[in-house]
N, C-alpha and C positions, 0 to 999 in steps of 0.2 A: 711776697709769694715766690714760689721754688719754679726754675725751668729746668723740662725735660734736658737731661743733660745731655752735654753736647756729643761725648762721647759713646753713647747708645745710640743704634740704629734711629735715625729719622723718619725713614721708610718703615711702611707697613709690604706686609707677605698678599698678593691679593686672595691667595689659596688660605680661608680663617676669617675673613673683614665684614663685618656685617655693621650694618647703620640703619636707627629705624627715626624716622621723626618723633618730637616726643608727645607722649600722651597728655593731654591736656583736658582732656573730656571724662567726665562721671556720668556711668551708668546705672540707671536706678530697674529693677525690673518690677512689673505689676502684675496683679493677680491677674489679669486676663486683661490681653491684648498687646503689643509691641512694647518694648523697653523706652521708658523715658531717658534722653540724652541730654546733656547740657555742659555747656563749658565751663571746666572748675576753677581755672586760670590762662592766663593770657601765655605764658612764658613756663616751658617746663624743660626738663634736661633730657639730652639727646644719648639714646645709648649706644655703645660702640663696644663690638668686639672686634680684636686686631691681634696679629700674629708676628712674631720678627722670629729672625733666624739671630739669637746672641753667641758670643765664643763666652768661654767657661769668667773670663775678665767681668766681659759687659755684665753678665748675669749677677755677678759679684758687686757692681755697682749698682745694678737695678733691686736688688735686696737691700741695699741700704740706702736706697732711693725713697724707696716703699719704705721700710722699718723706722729709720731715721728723717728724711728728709718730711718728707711726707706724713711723719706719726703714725705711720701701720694704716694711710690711705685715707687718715681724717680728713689732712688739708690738702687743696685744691695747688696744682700745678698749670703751666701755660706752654703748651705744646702746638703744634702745627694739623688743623684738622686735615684728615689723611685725604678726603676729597676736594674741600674746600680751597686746600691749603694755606689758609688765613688763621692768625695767629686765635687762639682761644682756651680758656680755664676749663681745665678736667681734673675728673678726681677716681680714684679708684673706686669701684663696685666692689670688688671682690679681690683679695690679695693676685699676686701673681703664679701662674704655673706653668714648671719648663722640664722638660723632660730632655732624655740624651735622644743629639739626633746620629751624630757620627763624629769622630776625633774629636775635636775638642768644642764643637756645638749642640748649641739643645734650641731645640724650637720652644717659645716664648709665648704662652695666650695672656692677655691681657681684655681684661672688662672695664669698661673707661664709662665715663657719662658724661658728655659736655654740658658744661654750667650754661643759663642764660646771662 
C-alpha cells in the first residue's frame, strides 16, 4: 500500500477541513408514522474534506500521486488523520482540485474517506 508522500504538505489548511463520523445506519421510511432505523453495519468510512496550500512542484506530484500511484483514486493510501493524528488508510472520493492562488501556489481540495 502507497504513503502520502513525504514531500506534499502533511498538514491540512483549517480554513476547508470538514469530518463527519461515518454513517452506519439504514433508514427505512413508512406509510404513516416515524421512520424505521437500524444499524446496517458495525464499521463504515469516515469522510474527510481537507485543503493544503501546494507550490506548482507538490501539485505535480500529487497528480501523479492520484493518477499513478493510487490508479486515478482506486487504491487506498496511509496518511496521518488530520485530527487524530494517528496513522490510517484513505482513499480518494473524488479526484483532486487546485486552483491558482498567487505566484507559484494553488490552493488544493481534496475528498478523502478513511477506511475502517
Amino acid at each position: 500500500m502507497a504513503n502520502w508522500p513525504a514531500t506534499l504538505p502533511q498538514n491540512v489548511l483549517s480554513d476547508g477541513y470538514s469530518e463527519k463520523p461515518p454513517n452506519t445506519l439504514i433508514r427505512t421510511d413508512m406509510d404513516a408514522g416515524p421512520a424505521k432505523v437500524r444499524r446496517r453495519h458495525t464499521a463504515g468510512v469516515r469522510p474527510f474534506t481537507v485543503r493544503q496550500k501546494m507550490s506548482t512542484a507538490q501539485v505535480a506530484t500529487l497528480d501523479t500521486f492520484y493518477v499513478t500511484t493510487t490508479n486515478g483514486g482506486a487504491d487506498q493510501f496511509t496518511w496521518e488523520n488530520p485530527r487524530t493524528e494517528s496513522t490510517a488508510n484513505f482513499r480518494f472520493v473524488s479526484e483532486p482540485a487546485w486552483r491558482h492562488s498567487s505566484g507559484d501556489y494553488y490552493m488544493v481540495d481534496l475528498n478523502l474517506e478513511q477506511l475502517p
